[in-house]
LOZAMI-626951 format. One record per residue (C-alpha): residue number from 0; residue in one letter; x, y, z. Coordinates in Angstrom, 2 decimals. Layout:
REM residues N
@n = NUM	res = a	east = X	north = Y	up = Z
...
REM end
This chain:
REM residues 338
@n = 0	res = x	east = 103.46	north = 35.93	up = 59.87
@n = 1	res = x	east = 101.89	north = 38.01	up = 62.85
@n = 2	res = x	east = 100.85	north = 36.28	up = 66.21
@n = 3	res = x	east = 98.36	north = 38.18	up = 68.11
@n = 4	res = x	east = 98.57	north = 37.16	up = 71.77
@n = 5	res = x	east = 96.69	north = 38.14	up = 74.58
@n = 6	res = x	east = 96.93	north = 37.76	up = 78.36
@n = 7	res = x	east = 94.88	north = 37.56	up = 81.03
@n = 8	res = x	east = 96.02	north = 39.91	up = 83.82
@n = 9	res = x	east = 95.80	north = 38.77	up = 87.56
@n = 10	res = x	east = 97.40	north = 40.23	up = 90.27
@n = 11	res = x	east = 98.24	north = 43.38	up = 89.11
@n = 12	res = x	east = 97.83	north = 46.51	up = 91.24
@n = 13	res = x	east = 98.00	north = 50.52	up = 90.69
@n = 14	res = x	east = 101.82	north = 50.68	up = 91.60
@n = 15	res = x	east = 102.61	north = 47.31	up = 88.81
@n = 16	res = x	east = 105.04	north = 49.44	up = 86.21
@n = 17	res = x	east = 105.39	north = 46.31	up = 83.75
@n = 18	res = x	east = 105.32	north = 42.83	up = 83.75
@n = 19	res = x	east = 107.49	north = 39.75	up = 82.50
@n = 20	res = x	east = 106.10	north = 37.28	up = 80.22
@n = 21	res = x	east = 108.50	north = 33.85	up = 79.28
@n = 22	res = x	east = 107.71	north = 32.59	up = 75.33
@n = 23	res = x	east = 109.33	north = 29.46	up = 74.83
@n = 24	res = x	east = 108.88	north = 28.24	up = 70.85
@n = 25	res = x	east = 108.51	north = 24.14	up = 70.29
@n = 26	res = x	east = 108.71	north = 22.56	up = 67.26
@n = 27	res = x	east = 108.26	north = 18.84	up = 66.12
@n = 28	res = x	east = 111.45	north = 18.32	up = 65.27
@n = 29	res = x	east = 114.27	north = 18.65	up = 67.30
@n = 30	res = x	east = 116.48	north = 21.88	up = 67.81
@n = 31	res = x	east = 118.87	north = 22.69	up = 70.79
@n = 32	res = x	east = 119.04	north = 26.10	up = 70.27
@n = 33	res = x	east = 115.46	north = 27.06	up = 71.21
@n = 34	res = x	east = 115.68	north = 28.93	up = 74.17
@n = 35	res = x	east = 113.01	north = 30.78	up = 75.94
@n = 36	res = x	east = 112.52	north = 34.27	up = 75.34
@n = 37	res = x	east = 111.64	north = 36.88	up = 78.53
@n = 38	res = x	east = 108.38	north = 39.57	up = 77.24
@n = 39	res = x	east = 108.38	north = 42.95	up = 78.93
@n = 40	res = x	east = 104.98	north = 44.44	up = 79.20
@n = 41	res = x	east = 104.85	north = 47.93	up = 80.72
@n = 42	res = x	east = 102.14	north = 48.91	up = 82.48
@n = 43	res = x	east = 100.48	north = 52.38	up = 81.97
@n = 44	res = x	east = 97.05	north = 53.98	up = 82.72
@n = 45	res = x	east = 95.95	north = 56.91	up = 80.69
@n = 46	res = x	east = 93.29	north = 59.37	up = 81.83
@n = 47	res = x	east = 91.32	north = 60.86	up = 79.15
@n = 48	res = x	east = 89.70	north = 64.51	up = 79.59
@n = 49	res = x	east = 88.99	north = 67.20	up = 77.94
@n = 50	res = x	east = 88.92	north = 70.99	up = 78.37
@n = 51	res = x	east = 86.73	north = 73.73	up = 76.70
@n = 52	res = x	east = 86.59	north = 77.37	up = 77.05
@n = 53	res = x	east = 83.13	north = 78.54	up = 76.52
@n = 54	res = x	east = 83.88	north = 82.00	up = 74.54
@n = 55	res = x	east = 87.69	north = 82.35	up = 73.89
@n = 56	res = x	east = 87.92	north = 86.11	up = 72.76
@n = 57	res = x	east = 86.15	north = 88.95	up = 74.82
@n = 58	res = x	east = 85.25	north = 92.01	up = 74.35
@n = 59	res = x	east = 86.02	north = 95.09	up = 76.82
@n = 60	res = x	east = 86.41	north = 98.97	up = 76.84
@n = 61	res = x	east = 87.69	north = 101.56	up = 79.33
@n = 62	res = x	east = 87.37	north = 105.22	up = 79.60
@n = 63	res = x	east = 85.62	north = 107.93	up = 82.05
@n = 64	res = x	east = 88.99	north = 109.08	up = 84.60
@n = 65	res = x	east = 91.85	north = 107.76	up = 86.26
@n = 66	res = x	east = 90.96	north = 106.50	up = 90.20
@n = 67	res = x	east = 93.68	north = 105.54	up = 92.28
@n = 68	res = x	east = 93.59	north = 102.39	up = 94.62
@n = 69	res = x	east = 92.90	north = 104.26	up = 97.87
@n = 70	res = x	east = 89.34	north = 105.74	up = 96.50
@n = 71	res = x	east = 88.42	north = 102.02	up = 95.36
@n = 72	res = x	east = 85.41	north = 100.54	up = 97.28
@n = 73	res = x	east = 84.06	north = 98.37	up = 95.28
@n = 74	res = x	east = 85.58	north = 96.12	up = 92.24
@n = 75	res = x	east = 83.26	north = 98.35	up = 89.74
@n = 76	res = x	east = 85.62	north = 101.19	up = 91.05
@n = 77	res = x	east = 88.41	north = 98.97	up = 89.04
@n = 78	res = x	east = 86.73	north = 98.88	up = 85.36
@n = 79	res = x	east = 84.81	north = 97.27	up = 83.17
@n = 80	res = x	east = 83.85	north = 93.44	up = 83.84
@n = 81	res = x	east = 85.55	north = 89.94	up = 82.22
@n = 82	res = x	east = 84.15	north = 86.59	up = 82.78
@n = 83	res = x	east = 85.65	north = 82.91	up = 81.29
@n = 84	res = x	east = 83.79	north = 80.04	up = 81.97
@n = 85	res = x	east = 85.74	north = 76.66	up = 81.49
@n = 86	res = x	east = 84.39	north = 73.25	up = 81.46
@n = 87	res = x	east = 86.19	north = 70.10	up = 82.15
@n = 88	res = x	east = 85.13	north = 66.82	up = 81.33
@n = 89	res = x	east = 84.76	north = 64.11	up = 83.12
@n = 90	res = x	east = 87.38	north = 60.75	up = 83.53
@n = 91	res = x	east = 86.71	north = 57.60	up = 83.82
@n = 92	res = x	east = 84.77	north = 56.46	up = 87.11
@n = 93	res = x	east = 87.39	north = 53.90	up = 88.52
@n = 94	res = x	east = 90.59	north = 56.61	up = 87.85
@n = 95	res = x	east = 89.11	north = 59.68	up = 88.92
@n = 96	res = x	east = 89.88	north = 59.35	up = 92.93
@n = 97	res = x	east = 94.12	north = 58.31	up = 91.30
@n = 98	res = x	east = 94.80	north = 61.94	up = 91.10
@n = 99	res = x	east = 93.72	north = 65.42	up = 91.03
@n = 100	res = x	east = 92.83	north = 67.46	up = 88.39
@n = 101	res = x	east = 94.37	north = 70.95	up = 87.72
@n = 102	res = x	east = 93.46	north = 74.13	up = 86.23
@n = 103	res = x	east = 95.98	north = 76.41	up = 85.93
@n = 104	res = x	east = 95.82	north = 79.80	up = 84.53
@n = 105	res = x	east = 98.79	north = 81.91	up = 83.22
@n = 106	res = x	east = 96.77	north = 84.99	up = 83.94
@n = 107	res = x	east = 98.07	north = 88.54	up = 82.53
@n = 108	res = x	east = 98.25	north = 90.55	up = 86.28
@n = 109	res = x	east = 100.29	north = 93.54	up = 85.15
@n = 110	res = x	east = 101.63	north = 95.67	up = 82.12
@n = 111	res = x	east = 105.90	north = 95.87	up = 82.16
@n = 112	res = x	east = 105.80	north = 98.67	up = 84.04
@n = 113	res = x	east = 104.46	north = 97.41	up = 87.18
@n = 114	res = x	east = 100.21	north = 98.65	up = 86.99
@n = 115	res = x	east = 98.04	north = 96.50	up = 87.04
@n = 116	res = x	east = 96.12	north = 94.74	up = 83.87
@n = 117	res = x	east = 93.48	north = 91.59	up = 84.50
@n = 118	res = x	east = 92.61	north = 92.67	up = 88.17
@n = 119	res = x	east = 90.81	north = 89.31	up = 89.44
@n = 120	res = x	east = 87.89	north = 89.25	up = 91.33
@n = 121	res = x	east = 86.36	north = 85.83	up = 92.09
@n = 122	res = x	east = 87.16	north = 82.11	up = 90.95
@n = 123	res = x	east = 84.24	north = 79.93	up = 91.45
@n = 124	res = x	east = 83.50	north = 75.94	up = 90.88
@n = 125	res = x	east = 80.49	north = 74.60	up = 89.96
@n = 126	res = x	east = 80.03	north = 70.31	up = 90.06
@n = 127	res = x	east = 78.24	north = 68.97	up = 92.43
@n = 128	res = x	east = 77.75	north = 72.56	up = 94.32
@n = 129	res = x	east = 79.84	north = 75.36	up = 94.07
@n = 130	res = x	east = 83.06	north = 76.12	up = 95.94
@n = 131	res = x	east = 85.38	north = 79.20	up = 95.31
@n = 132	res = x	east = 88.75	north = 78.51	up = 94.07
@n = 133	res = x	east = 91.87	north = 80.31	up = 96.40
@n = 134	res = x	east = 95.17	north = 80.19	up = 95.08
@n = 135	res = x	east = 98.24	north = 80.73	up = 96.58
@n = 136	res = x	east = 99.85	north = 84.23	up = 97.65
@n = 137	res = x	east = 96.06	north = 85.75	up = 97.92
@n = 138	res = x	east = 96.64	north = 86.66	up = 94.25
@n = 139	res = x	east = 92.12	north = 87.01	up = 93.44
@n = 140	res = x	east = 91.14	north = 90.30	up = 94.91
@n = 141	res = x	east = 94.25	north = 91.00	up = 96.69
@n = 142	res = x	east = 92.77	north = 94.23	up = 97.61
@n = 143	res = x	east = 89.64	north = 92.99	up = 99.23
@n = 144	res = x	east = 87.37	north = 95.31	up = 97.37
@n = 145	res = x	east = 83.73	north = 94.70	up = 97.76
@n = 146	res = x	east = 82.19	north = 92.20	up = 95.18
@n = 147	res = x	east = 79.04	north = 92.75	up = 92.68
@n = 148	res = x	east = 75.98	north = 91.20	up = 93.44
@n = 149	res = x	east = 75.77	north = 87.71	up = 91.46
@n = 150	res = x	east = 73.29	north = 89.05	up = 89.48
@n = 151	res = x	east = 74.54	north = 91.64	up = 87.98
@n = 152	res = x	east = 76.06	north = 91.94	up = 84.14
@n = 153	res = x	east = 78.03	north = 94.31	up = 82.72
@n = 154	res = x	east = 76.57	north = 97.20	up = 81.15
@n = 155	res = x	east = 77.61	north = 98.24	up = 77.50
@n = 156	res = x	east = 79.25	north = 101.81	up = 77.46
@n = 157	res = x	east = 76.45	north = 103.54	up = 76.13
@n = 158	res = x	east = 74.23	north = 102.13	up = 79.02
@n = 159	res = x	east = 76.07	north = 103.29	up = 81.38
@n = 160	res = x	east = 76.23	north = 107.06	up = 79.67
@n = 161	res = x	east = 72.62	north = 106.67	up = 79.62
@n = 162	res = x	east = 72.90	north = 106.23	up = 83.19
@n = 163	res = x	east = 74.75	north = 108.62	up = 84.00
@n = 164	res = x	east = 73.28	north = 111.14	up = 81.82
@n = 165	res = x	east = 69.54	north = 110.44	up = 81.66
@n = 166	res = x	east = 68.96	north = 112.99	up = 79.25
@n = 167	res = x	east = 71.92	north = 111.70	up = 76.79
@n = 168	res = x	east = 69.36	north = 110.03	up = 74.46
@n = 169	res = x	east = 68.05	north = 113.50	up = 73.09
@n = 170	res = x	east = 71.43	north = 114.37	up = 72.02
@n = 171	res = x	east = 73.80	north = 112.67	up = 69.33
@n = 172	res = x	east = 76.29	north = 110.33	up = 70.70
@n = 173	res = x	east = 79.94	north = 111.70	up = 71.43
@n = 174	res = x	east = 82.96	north = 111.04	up = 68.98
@n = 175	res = x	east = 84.87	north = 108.67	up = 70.91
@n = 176	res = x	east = 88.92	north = 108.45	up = 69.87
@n = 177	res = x	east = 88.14	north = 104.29	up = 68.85
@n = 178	res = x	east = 86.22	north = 106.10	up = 66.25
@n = 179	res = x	east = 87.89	north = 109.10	up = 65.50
@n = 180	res = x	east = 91.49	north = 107.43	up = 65.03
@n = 181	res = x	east = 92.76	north = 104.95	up = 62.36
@n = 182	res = x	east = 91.50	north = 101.45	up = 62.43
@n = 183	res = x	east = 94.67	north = 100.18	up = 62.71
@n = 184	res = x	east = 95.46	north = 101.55	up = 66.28
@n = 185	res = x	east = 95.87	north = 98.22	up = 67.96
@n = 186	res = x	east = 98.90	north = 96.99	up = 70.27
@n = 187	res = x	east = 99.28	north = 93.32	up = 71.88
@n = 188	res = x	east = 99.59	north = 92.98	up = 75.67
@n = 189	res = x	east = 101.08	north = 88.91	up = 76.64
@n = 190	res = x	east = 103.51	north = 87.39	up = 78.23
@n = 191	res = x	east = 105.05	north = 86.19	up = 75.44
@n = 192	res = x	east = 106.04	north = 89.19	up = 74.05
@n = 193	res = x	east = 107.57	north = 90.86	up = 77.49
@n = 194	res = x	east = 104.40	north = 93.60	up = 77.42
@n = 195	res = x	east = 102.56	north = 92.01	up = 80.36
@n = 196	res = x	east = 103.53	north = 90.04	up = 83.30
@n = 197	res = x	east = 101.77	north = 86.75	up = 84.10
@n = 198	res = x	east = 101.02	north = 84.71	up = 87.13
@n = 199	res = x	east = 100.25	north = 81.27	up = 87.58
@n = 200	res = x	east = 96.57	north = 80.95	up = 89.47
@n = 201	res = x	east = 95.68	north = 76.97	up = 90.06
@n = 202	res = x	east = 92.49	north = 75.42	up = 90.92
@n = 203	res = x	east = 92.15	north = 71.57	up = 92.14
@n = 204	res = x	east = 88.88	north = 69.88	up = 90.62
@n = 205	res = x	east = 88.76	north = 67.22	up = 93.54
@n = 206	res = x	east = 85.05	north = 65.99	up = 91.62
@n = 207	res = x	east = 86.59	north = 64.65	up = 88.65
@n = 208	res = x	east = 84.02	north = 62.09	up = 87.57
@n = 209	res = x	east = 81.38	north = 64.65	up = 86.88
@n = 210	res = x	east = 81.26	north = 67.76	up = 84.41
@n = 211	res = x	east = 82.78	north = 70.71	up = 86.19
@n = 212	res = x	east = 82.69	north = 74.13	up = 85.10
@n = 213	res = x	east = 85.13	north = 76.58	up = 86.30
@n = 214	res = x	east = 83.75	north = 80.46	up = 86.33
@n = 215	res = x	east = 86.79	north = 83.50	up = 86.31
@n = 216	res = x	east = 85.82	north = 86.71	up = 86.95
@n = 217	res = x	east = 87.97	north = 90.04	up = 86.67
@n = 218	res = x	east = 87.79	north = 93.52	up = 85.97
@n = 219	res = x	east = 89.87	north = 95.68	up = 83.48
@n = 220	res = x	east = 92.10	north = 98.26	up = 85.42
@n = 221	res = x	east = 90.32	north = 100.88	up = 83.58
@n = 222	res = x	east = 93.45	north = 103.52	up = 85.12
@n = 223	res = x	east = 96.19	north = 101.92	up = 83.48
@n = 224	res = x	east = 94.97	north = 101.85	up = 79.71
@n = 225	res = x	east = 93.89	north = 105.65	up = 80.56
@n = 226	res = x	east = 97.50	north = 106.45	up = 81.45
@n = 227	res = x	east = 99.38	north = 104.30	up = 79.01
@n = 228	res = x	east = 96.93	north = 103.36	up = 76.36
@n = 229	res = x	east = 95.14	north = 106.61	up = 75.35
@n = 230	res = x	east = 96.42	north = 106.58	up = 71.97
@n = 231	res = x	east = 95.24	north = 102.89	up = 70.79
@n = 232	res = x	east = 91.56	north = 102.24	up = 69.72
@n = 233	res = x	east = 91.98	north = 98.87	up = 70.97
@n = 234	res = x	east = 94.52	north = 96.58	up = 73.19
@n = 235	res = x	east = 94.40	north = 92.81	up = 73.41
@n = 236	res = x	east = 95.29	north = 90.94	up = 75.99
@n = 237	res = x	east = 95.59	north = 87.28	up = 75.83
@n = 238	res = x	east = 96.32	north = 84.34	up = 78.24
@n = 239	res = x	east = 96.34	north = 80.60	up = 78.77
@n = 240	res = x	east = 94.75	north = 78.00	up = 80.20
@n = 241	res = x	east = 96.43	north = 74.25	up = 80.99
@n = 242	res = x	east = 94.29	north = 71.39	up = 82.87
@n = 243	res = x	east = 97.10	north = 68.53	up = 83.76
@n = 244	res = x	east = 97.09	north = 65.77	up = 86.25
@n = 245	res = x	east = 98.23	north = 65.82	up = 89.81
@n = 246	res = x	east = 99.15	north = 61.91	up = 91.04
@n = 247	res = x	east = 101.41	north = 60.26	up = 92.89
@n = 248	res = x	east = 101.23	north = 57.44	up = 91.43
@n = 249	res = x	east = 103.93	north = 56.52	up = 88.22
@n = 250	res = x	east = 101.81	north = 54.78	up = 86.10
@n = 251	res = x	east = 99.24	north = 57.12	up = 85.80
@n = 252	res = x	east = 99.51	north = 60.00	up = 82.92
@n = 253	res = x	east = 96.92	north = 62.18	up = 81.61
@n = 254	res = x	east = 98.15	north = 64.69	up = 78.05
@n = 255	res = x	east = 98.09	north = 67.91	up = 79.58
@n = 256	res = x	east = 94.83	north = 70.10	up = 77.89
@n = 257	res = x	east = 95.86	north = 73.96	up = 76.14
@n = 258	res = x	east = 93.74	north = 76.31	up = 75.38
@n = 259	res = x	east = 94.11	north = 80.16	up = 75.01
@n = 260	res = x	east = 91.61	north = 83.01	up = 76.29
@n = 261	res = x	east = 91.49	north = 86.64	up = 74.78
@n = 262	res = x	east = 89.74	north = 89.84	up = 75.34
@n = 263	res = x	east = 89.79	north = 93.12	up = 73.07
@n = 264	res = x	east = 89.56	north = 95.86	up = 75.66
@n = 265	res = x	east = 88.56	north = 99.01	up = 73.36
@n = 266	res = x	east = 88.87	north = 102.80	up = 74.25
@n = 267	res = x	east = 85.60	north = 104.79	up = 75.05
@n = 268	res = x	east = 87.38	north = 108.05	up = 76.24
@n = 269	res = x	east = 85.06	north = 111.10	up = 74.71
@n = 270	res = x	east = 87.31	north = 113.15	up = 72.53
@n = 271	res = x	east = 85.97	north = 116.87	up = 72.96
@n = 272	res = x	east = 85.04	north = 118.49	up = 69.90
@n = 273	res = x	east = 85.51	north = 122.38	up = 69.03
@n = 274	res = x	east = 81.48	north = 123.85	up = 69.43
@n = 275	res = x	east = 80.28	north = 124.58	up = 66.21
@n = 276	res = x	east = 78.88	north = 128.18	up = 66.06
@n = 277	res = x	east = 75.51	north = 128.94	up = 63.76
@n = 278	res = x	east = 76.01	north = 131.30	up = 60.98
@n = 279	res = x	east = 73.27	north = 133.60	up = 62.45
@n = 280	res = x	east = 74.66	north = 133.77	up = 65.70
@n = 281	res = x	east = 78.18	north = 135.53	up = 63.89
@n = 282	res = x	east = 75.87	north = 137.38	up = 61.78
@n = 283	res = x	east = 73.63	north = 138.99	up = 64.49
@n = 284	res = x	east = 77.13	north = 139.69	up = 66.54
@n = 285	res = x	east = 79.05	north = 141.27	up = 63.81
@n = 286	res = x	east = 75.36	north = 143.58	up = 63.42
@n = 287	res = x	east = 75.17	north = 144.25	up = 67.38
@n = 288	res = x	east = 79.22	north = 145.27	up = 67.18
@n = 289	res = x	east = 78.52	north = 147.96	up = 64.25
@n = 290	res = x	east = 75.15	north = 149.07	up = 65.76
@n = 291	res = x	east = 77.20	north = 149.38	up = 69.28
@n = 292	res = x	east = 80.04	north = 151.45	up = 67.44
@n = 293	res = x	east = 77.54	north = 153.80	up = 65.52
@n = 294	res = x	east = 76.07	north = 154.82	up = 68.96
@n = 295	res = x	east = 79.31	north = 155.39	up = 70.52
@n = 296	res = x	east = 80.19	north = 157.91	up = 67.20
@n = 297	res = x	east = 77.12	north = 159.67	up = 67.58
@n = 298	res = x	east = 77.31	north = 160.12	up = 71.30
@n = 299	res = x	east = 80.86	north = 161.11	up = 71.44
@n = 300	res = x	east = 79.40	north = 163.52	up = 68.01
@n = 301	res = x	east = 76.64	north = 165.06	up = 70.10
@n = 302	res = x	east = 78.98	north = 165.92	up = 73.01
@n = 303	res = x	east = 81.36	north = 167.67	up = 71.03
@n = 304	res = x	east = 84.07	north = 165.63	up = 71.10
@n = 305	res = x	east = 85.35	north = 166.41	up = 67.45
@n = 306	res = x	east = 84.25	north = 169.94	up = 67.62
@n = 307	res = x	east = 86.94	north = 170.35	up = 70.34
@n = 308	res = x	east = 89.40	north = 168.42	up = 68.27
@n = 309	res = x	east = 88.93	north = 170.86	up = 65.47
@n = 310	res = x	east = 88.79	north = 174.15	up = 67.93
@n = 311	res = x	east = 92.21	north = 172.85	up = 69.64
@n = 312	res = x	east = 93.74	north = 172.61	up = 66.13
@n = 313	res = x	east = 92.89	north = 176.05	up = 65.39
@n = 314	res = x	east = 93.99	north = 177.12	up = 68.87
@n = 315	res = x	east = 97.51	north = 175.73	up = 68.09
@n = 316	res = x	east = 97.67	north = 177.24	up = 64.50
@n = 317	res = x	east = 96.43	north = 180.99	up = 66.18
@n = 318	res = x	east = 99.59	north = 180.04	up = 68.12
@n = 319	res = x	east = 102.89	north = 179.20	up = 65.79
@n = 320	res = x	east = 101.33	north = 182.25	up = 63.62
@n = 321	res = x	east = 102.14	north = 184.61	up = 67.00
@n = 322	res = x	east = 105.17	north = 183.51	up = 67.84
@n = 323	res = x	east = 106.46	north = 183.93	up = 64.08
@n = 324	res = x	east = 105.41	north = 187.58	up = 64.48
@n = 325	res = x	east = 106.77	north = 187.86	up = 68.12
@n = 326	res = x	east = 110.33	north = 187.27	up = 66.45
@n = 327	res = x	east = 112.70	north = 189.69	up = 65.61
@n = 328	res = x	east = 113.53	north = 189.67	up = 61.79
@n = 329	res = x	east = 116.92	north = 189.24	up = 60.31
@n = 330	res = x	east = 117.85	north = 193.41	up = 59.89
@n = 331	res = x	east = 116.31	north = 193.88	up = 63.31
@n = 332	res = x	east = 119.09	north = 190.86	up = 65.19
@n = 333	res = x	east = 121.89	north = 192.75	up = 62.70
@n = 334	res = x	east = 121.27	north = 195.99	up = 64.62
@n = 335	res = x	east = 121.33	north = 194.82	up = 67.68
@n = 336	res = x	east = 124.67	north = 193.13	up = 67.42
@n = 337	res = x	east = 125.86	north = 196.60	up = 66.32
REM end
């Protein structure tokens, strides 16, 4: 048999971590051993939210030439642009002001080697208004570079060859290595596997009760994958993303929300190409070169060049045939020694 019970709580605050309850069983007859019975009820409040990442897997490039951190003005001096947006749900009205909600990022900031990876540029809250987020340790922007105008979007690579080369369109586009290489050309940057090193960036979402969307921006340090990851087509980088509860309070607990974020940063360095040269082109040179060496034989032919060859030849056989004569012969030098 199953006895559903239920109690009507007074007097219970926040701070109450369980309460007793004494059951004492009668019967009509009569039994000595019935002795009362002591009911533990623990007390626990449970927040519920939720936590959503907008687009989970980005996509990136990087290419033009390596620029060091002393010629960087501005953070499109870095590389090409990221942006997450997270929402968080709200909790319930009469829990929200318990605790504080936390985002926390375990953001990819450098590759093993020390250079940087995820260079980030601006952390921004939206509920009701907009605040900017400021970890600890300065760790968005440490380099204070100058920040895009908030209406700008990234560009797609061949944009911003059209821009720089206004008279690109007339041409055919270049062969870059992504599509010169094998498809397979792919390597995995996370902290998991010891490739990048992460840090911990953490955001307080004091306006719980309302929807609040959280807005990370960051820039690909287009340098590093010039220098290290020339010979991949494509490098992904992933991180996470945990929203848990801040309280002081025991007997408050919120499940701590997971999610992962991703971006495929692909190459867009131009391989150069041999110049392919037009069969007339050879054809008219290989013509100029035999009509250049014709003149040059008939010049040299009207000077008298090989007329002199032959009259020197001559010269020198007029010559051996003298000096044979000029020499004594064999009766002659027998004579002599006698």
């Amino acid at each position: 048999m199953e006895l559903l019970i239920a109690f009507e709580v007074i007097g219970v605050t926040l701070h109450t971590r369980d309460l007793q309850a004494q059951l004492q069983l009668s019967t009509s007859s009569h039994q000595d051993n019935l002795k009362p019975m002591t009911l533990t009820l623990q007390v626990d409040y449970t927040l519920q939210a939720s936590l959503n990442l907008m687009t989970h897997r980005l996509q990136s490039f990087f290419g033009g030439t390596v620029m060091g951190e002393a010629g960087m003005k501005t953070v499109e001096d870095v590389g090409s642009p990221l942006k997450y947006e997270f929402q968080v749900s709200p909790v319930g009205d009469g829990l929200a002001a318990l605790g504080t909600l936390v985002l926390g990022l375990e953001w990819p900031y450098e590759v093993a080697n020390g250079k940087w990876l995820l260079y980030p540029t601006e952390i921004t809250i939206h509920s009701n208004g907009s605040w900017p987020c400021q970890p600890p340790r300065s760790l968005v922007n440490p380099l204070n570079l100058t920040l895009s105008d908030p209406g700008d979007k990234p560009h797609s690579p061949q944009r911003r060859r059209r821009q720089l080369d206004p008279g690109g369109d007339q041409d055919s586009p270049p062969v870059t290595l992504a599509a010169a290489k094998k498809a397979k050309s792919e390597t995995l940057l996370t902290c998991a596997n010891g490739r990048a090193h992460c840090v911990w960036l953490e955001c307080p979402l004091p306006d719980a009760s309302n929807i609040t969307n959280v807005t990370v921006k960051a820039r690909v340090w287009n340098s590093t994958f010039i220098e290290d990851y020339r010979d991949f087509d494509r490098v992904r980088v992933d991180g996470w993303a945990t929203l848990f509860l801040r309280t002081s309070i025991p007997t408050i607990n919120m499940e701590n929300k997971t999610t992962w974020f991703s971006v495929d940063i692909d190459s867009e360095l131009v391989e150069e190409l041999p110049a392919e040269i037009e069969l007339w082109l050879v054809l008219v040179a290989v013509g100029a070169g035999l009509l250049l060496l014709g003149l040059i034989i008939i010049l040299l032919w009207k000077c008298g060049f090989f007329k002199r060859a032959r009259t020197r030849a001559l010269y020198e056989a007029k010559r051996q045939k003298a000096e044979m004569k000029s020499q004594p012969s064999e009766t002659e030098r027998l004579t002599d020694d006698y």
